[in-house]
C-alpha positions in Angstrom: 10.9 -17.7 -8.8 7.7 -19.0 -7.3 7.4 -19.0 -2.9 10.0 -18.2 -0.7 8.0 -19.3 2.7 5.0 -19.8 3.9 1.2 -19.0 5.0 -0.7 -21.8 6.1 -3.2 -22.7 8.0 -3.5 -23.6 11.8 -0.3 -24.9 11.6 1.2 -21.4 9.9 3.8 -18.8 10.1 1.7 -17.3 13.0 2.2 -16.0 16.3 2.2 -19.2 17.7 5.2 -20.0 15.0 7.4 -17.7 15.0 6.6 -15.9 18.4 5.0 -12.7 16.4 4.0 -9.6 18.6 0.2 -9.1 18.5 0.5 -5.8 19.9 2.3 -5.1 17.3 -0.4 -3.9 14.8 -1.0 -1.3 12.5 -3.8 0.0 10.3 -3.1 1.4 7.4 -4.2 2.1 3.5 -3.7 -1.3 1.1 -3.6 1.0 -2.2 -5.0 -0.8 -5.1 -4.4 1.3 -8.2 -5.2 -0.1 -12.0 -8.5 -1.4 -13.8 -10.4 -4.6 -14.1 -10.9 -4.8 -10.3 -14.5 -5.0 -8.9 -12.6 -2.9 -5.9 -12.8 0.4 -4.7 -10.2 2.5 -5.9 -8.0 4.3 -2.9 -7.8 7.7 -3.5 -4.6 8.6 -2.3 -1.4 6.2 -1.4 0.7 5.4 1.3 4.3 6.6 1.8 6.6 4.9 -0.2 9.7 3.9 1.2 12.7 5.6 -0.7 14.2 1.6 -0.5 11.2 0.5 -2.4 11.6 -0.3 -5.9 7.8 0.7 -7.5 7.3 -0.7 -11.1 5.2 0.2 -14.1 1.2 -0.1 -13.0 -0.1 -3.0 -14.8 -2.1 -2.6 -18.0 -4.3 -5.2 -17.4 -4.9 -5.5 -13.8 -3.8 -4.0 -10.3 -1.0 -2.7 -8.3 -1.2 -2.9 -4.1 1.3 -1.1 -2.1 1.1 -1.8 1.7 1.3 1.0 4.0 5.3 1.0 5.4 5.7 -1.6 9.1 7.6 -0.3 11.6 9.8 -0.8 14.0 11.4 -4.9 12.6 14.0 -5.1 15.0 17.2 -6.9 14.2 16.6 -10.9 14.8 13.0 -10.3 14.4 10.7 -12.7 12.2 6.8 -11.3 11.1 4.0 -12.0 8.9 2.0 -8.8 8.2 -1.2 -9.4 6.3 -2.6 -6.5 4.3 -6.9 -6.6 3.1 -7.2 -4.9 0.5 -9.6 -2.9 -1.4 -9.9 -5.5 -4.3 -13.5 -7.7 -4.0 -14.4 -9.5 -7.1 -17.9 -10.1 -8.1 -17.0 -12.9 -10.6 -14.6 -15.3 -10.8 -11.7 -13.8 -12.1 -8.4 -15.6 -13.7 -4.2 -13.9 -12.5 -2.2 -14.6 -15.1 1.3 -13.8 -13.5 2.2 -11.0 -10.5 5.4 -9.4 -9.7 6.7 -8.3 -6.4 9.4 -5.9 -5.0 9.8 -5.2 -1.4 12.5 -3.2 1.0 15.7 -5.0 1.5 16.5 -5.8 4.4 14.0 -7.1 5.5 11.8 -8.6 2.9 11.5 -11.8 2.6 8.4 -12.8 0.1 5.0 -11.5 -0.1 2.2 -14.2 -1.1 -1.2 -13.2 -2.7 -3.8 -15.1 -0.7 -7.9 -14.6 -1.3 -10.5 -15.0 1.5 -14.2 -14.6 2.2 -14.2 -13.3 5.9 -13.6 -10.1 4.5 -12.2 -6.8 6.6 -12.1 -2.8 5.9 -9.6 -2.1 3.2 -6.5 -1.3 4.7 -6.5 -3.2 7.6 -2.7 -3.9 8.2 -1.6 -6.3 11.3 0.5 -8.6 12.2 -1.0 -12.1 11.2 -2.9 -14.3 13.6 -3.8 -17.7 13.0 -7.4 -17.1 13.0 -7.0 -14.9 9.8 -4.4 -17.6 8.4 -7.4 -20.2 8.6 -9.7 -17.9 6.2 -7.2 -17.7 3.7 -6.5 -19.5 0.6 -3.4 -19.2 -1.3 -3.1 -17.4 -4.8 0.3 -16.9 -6.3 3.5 -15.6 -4.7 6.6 -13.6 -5.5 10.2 -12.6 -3.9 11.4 -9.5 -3.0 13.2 -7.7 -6.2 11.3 -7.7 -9.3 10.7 -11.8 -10.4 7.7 -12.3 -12.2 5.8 -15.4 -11.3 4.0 -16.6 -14.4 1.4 -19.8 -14.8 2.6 -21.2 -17.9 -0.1 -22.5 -21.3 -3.2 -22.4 -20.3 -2.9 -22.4 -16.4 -3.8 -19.7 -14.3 -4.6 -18.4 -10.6 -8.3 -18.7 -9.8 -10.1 -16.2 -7.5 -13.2 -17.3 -6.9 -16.4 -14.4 -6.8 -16.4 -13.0 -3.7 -13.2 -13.3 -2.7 -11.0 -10.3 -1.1 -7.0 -10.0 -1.8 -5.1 -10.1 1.1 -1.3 -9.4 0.9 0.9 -11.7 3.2 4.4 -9.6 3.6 6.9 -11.9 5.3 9.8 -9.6 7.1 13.1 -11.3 8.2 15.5 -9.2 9.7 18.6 -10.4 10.0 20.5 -6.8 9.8 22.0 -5.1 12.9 19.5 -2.5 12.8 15.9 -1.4 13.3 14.3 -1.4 9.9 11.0 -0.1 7.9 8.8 -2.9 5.6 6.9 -2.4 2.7 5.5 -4.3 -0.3 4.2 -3.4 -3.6 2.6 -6.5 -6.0 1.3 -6.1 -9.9 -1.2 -8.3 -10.3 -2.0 -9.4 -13.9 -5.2 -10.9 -14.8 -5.9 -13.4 -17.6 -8.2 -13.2 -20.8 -11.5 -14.9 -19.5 -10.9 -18.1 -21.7 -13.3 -21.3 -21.3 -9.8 -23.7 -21.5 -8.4 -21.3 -18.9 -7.4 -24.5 -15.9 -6.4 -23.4 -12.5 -3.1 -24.0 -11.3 -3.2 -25.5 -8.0 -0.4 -25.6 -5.1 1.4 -28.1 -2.3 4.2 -28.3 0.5 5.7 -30.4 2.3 6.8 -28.7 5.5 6.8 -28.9 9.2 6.1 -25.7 10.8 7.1 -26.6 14.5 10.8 -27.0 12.8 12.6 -25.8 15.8 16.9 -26.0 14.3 19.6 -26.3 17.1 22.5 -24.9 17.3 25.4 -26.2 15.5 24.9 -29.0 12.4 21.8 -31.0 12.9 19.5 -33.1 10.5 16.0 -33.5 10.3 13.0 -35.6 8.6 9.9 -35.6 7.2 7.3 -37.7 5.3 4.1 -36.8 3.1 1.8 -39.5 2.0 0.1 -38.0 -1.0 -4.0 -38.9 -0.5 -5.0 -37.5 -3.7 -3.6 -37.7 -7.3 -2.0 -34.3 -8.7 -0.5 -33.5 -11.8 3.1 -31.4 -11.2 4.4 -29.0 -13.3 6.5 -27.6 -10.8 8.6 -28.6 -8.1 11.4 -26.5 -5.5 12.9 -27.2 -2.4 13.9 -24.2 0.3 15.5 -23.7 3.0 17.2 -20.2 4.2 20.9 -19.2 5.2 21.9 -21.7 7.2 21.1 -24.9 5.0 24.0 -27.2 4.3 22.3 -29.7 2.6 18.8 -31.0 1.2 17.4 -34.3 -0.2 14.2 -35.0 -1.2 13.0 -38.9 -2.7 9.5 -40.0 -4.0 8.8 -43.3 -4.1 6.0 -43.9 -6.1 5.3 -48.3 -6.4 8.0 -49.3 -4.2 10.1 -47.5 -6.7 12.4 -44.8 -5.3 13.4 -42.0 -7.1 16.1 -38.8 -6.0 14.5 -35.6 -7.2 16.5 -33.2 -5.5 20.0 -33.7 -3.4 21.1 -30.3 -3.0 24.5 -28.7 -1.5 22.6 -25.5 0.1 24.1 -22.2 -1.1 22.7 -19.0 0.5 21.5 -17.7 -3.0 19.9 -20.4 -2.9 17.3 -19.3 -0.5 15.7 -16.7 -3.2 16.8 -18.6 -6.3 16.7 -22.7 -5.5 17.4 -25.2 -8.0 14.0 -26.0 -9.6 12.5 -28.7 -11.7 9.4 -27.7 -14.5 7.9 -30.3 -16.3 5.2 -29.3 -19.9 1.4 -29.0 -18.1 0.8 -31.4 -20.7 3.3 -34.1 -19.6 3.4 -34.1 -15.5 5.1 -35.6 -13.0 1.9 -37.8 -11.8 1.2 -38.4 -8.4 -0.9 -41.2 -6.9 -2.4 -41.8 -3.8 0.2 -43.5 -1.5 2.8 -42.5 -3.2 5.5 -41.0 -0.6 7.9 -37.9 -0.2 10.6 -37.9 1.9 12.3 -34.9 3.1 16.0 -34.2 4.7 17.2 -31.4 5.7 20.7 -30.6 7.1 21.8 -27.2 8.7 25.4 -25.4 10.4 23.3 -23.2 13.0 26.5 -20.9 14.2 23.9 -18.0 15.3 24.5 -19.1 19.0 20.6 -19.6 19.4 18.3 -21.6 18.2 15.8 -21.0 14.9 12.5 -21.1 15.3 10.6 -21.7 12.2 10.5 -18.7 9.6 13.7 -18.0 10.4 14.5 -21.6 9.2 13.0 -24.0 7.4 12.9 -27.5 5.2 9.6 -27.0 2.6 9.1 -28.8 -0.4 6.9 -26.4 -2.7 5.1 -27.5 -6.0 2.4 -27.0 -8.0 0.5 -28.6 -10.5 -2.5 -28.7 -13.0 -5.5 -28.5 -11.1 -8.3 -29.6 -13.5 -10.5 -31.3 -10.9 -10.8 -28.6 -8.4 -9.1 -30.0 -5.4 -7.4 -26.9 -4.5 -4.2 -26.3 -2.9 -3.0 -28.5 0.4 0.0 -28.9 3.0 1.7 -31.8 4.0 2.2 -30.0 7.9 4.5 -32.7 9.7 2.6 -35.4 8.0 -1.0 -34.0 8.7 -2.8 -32.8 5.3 -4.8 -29.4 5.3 -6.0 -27.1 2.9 -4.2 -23.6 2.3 
């Protein structure tokens, strides 16, 4: 499985989102272990969770394990972003990555690269400043998927880039828990027909659900042509139902209408189409989005603790780079 939820920017999975605690910030050691990093190398690691499953250290590549979050309450929603010690002097190709984190509460972790760089081991809840330097990479859930580009596709980090680990933790338990991550990261044979593999989603990250069963919208009018390969939609626990329809000519066509089940929210129905043969998208072609949800939590759910997303990604052989359809509004993440 690809992306579970989401970092992006301005309008993100921020404080302003999901009412994250600022003060609630940590510093600790982002442990990259492995070769073929232009990185420093940590010395020693963090403590590792006894709830944390850690796998094999890749043989071509790195492995980062975050320094353990304290204190998630129950009914508590963050986004911890870890910097890491791995800074790449070249441009440098990830094959495929594979997360575990602590259940409850993980949720995802995302790779994401920046250039506003910060010490190694800088651990704190996300703000949306730092949200706006990133750029999204590749992203797994929480027990042991590998996330794989496919042919000749890879994920591009571009030189000069740092890693920064985006740990989403959703607590939905009865009691006060720990978080931690760890992420292989598996780089690619430098190769000239090496093509990056680029991302998009639809979402609205001001989703605010009410209680009891309410529906809601969204549109995305595509401004630029992309070639999918890959194509999900998600929603989390208290999903009934999803549609999603692109009309592409006047011509409209259903490509998901999903009964929500709550496996669903780590393993959603998918559609993959051959790199070679994509689902093509033009300019002004539209994507519409409906989402349907039984809210029986007696409060409402903010965003991150719910959501309607449409996440895809596709062959990115003109260098556009990955975008968000935010409530309509198009920016880069």
């Amino acid at each position: 499985m690809w992306l579970y939820s989401f970092g992006l920017p301005d309008r993100t999975l921020t404080s302003k989102a999901i009412h994250m605690k600022l003060t609630s910030l940590t510093l600790g050691l982002a442990l990259v272990i492995g070769c073929g990093t232009d990185g420093a190398q940590e010395p020693d690691g963090p403590e590792i969770l006894p709830e944390l499953t850690v796998p094999a250290k890749p043989e071509n590549g790195i492995q980062i394990i975050s320094e353990p979050f304290d204190n998630i309450e129950p009914g508590t929603d963050y986004e911890v972003c870890t910097w890491t010690s791995a800074i790449f002097t070249k441009e440098t190709d990830v094959k495929s990555t594979l997360g575990y984190q602590t259940e409850p509460p993980g949720h995802h972790v995302i790779l994401f690269y920046t250039m506003d760089k910060l010490p190694a081991g800088t651990q704190r809840v996300c703000t949306d400043t730092d949200m706006a330097s990133f750029r999204y990479l590749t992203g797994n859930g929480t027990n042991g998927e590998t996330n794989s580009a496919p042919g000749d596709l890879v994920f591009r980090i571009p030189a000069g880039a740092q890693l920064v680990m985006n740990q989403h933790f959703l607590n939905a338990s009865d009691d006060t828990v720990r978080g931690q991550s760890v992420l292989n990261v598996n780089f690619a044979a430098p190769d000239p027909n090496n093509i990056p593999s680029g991302s998009l989603a639809a979402v609205n990250t001001s989703l605010v659900v009410e209680k009891g069963i309410t529906t809601q919208s969204m549109r995305c009018t595509y401004d630029k042509p992309y070639k999918l390969w890959y194509l999900i939609p998600h929603m989390h626990r208290w999903g009934q139902k999803i549609s999603v329809d692109l009309t592409q000519g006047g011509v409209k066509t259903r490509q998901f209408d999903t009964t929500w089940a709550e496996e669903f929210t780590f393993h959603p129905p998918e559609k993959r189409m051959d790199p070679a043969a994509p689902l093509l998208i033009n300019p002004g072609d539209t994507l519409d989005v409906e989402c349907t949800w039984n809210n029986d939590e007696g409060r409402v759910l903010p965003f991150g603790f719910e959501m309607c997303v449409v996440f895809a990604q596709f062959v990115d052989d003109t260098g556009v780079g990955s975008w968000a359809c935010d409530d309509g509004h198009w920016t880069e993440f």
